[in-house]
Every structure is written in C-alpha cells, then in structure tokens.
C-alpha positions as CSV (number, residue, x, y, z in Angstrom):
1,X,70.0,13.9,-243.0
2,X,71.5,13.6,-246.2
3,X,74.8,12.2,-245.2
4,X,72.7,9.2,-243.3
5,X,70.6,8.9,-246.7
6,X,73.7,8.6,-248.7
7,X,75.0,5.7,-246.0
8,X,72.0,3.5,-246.0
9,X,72.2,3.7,-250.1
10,X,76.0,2.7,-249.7
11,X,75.2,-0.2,-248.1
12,X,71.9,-1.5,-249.9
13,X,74.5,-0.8,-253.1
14,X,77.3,-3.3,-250.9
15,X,74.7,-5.8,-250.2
16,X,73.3,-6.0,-253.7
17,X,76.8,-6.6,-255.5
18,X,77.3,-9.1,-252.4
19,X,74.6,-10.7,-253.1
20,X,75.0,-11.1,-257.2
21,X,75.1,-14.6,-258.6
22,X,78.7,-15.3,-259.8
23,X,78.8,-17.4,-263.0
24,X,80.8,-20.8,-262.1
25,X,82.4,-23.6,-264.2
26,X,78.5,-25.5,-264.6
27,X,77.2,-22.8,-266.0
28,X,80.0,-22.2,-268.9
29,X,79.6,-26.2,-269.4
30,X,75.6,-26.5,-269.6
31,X,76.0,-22.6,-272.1
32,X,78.4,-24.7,-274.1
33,X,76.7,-28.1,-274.0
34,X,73.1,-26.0,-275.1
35,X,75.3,-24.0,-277.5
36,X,76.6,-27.0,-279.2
37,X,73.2,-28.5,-279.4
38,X,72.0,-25.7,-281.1
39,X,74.7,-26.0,-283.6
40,X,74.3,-29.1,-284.6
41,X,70.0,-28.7,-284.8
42,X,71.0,-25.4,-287.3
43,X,73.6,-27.0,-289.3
44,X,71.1,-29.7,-289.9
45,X,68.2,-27.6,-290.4
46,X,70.9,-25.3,-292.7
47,X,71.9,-28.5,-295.2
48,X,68.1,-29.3,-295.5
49,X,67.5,-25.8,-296.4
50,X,70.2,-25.6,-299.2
51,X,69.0,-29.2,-300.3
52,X,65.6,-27.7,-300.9
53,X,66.5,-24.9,-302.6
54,X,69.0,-26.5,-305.4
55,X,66.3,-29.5,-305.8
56,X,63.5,-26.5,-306.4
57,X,64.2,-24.0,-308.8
58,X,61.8,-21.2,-309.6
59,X,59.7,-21.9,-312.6
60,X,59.0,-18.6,-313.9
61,X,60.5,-17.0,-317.7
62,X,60.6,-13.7,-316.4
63,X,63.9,-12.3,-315.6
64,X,63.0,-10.0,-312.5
65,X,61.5,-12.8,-311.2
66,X,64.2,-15.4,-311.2
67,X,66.6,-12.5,-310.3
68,X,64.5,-11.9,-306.9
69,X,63.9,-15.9,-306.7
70,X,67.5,-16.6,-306.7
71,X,68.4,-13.5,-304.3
72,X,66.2,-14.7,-301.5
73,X,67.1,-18.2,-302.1
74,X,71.0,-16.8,-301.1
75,X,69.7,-14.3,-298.3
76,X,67.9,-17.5,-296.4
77,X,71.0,-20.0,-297.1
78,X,73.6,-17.3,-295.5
79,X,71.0,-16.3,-293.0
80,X,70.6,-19.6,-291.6
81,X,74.3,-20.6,-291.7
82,X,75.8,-18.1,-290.0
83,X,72.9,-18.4,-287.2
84,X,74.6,-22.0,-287.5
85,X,78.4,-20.8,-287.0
86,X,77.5,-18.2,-284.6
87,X,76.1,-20.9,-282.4
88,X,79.3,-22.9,-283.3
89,X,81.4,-20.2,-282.0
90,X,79.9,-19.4,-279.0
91,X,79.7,-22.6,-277.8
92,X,83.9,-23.3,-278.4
93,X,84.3,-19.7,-276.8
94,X,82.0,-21.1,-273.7
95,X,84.0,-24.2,-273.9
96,X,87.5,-22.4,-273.5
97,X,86.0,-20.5,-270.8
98,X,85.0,-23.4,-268.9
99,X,88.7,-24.6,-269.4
100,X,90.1,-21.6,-268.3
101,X,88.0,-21.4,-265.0
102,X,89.8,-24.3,-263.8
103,X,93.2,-22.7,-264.3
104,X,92.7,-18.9,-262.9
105,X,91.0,-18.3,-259.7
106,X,89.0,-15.5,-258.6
107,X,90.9,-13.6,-255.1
C-alpha cells in the first residue's frame, strides 16, 4: 500500500515538473523592455523630485527642524534613485540574459 502511494506521488511529482513553464528568450526581452520603461518613468520622476526639493527649502528658524527637513529631503532623493538604478540594472541583466539564450542551449 505504501509502496503504490509513494509511486502514484512520483509520478504526479514527474508530471508537474514536466509540465512547468520554461522561461524563453520573449520573456527575458518583454522583462527587459518593461524593466527599461520603468527606468526611464523613475529616473524622470527622480530629477523632478530633486528639482523640487532644491527649489523648496524649508522655511522654519529652528534648527531641529531644518535638521529633520533636510534629512528626509536626502532619504526620498536616495530612495527614489536607487528604485531608479535598480530598475536600470535589472533590465541590462534581463538584457544580457536574453543575449545569452541565443548562444547556450538547453539539452
């Protein structure tokens, strides 16, 4: 009983990696096309952000204040740059991928 329990889960186990979706040179290209889309909407978005905050400085005399100001200010700028770069990266890294499907097949 067990050893035909332990067959019948062998084979629903053979079937299911038989049956998985293997990722193919489109996908790697639309990831990387998406990917670079991304970029380029961030790195926009990034410049308008570090426009706005050099144009509008924080108005307030206290120190603590301006301190905190000018902390955020930096913690948003880096924030939404490296979201840009990180989008910038994995799209090249998609990209070289998608290169190197076309070189190395699968067996």
């Amino acid at each position: 009983m067990k050893q035909e329990n332990k067959k019948i889960l062998n084979k629903k186990q053979k079937t299911e990696f038989v049956n998985e979706n293997q990722k193919g040179p489109l996908s790697f290209l639309t990831g990387s096309i998406t990917s670079f889309i991304l970029f380029i909407v961030f790195y926009k978005l990034s410049i308008a952000i570090s426009i706005y905050f050099s144009v509008h400085k924080p108005t307030n005399n206290s120190e603590i204040v301006q301190n905190i100001s000018s902390s955020l200010n930096t913690l948003i700028i880096g924030l939404s740059f490296l979201a840009t770069f990180s989008f910038g990266f994995i799209g090249l890294g998609l990209l070289i991928v998608f290169v190197r499907s076309f070189f190395f097949k699968k067996e």
